[in-house]
C-alpha positions as CSV (number, residue, x, y, z in Angstrom):
1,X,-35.1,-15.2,131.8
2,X,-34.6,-14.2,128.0
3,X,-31.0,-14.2,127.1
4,X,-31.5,-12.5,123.7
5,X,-34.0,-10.3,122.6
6,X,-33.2,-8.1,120.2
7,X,-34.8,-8.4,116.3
8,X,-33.9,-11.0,114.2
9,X,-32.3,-13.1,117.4
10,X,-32.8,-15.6,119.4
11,X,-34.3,-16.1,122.6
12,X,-33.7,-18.4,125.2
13,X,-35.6,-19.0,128.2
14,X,-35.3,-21.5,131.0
15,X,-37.8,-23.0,133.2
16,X,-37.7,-23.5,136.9
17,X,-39.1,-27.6,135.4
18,X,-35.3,-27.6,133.9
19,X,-36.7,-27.5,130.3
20,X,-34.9,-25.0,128.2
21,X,-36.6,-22.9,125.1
22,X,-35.0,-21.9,122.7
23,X,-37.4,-19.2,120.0
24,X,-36.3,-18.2,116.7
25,X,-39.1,-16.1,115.2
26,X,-42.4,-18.3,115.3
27,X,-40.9,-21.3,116.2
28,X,-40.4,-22.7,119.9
29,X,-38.2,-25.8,120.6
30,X,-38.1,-27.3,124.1
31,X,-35.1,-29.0,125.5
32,X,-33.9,-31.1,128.4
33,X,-30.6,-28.8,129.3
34,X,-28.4,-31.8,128.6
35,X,-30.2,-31.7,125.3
36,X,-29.9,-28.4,124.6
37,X,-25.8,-28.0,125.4
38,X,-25.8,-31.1,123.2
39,X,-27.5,-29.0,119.9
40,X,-25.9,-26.0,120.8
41,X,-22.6,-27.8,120.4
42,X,-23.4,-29.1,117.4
43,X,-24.5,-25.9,116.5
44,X,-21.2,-23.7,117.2
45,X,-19.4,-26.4,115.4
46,X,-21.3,-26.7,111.9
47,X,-20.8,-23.1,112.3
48,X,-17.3,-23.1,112.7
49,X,-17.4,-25.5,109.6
50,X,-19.1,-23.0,107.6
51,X,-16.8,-19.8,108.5
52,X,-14.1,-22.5,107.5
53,X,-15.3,-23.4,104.2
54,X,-17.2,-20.1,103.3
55,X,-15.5,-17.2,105.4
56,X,-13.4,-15.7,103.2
57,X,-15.3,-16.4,100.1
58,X,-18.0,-14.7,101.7
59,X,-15.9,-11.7,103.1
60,X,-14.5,-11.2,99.3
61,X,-17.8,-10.9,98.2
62,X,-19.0,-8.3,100.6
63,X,-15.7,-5.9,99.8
64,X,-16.5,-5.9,96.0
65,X,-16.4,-2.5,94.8
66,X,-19.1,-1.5,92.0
């Protein structure tokens, strides 16, 4: 069952084994699902970090007027 498939995102399918995929343009990783809640975890919060640290800097830069 693809949960995103749409250009440019990712796709995540899960097998009836109980291994989870996770694709991201040509590259497949597999995943126990413990595994994969684990990394995405990690993933939301190094993002969070990032919007923290870079947001607004990044936000400023896209308002810029020429």
């Amino acid at each position: 069952m693809n949960c995103a498939h749409s250009n440019d995102s990712p796709i995540l399918e899960m097998c009836g084994c109980g291994r989870v995929y996770l694709t991201y343009g040509p590259v497949t990783v597999a995943f126990k699902y413990a595994e994969f809640v684990k990394f995405a975890r990690n993933v939301m919060r190094l993002a969070d970090t990032a919007i923290e640290k870079l947001g607004t800097r990044v936000l400023a830069d896209t308002h810029r007027t020429h």
